[in-house]
C-alpha positions, 0 to 999 in steps of 0.5 A, a space after each residue: 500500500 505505501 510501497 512508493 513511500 518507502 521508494 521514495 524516502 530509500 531514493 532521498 536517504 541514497 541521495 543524502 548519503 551520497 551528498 555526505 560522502 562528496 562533502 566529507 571527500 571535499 573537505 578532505 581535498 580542501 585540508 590536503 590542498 592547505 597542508 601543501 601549501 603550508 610545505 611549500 610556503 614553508 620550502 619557499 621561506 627556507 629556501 633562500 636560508 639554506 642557499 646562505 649555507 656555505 657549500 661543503 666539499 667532503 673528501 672521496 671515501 673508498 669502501 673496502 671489496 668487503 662492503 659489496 660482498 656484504 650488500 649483496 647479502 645485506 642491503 646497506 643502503 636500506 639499513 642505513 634509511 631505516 637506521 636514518 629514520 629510528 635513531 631519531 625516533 629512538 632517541 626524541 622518545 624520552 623527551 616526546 612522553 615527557 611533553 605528553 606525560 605534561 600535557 596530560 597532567 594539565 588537563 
């Protein structure tokens, strides 16, 4: 008997759900488009500072033969990026728990 009635409010949900998703996807465009142009506001201001850095020339370094038997094992260039990343993060630990640990005993 209200067999329209429910088409028509299944149609208008479908239509409010679809409009929900094209706004939440526009906002998500709209902070990601912000959060580029902060890093390169960012790239442009520092640019110019890092270009007043005196060049450095560092002295050529010859590698043993073991360190190409080893990265054919082990790939040194992987470890090193790895290494790279968690040292920091290792050691910026202690003070990053310090600063939460404060932040939660002011709330």
């Amino acid at each position: 008997m209200l067999s329209w009635l429910s088409g028509a409010f299944s149609a208008l949900f479908g239509f409010f759900e679809c409009l929900l998703l094209y706004l939440v996807g526009a906002i998500e465009w709209v902070l990601i488009t912000v959060f580029n142009l902060v890093i390169a506001a960012l790239g442009a201001c520092l640019g110019p500072l890092l270009a007043l850095l005196p060049s450095v020339t560092l002295p050529s370094l010859s590698l043993g033969s073991f360190v190409a038997g080893a990265n054919y094992f082990f790939p040194i260039d992987v470890l090193m990026t790895i290494l790279a990343i968690a040292l920091p993060v290792y050691l910026l630990l202690p003070i990053i728990r310090t600063v939460l640990r404060w932040l939660k005993v002011s709330m």
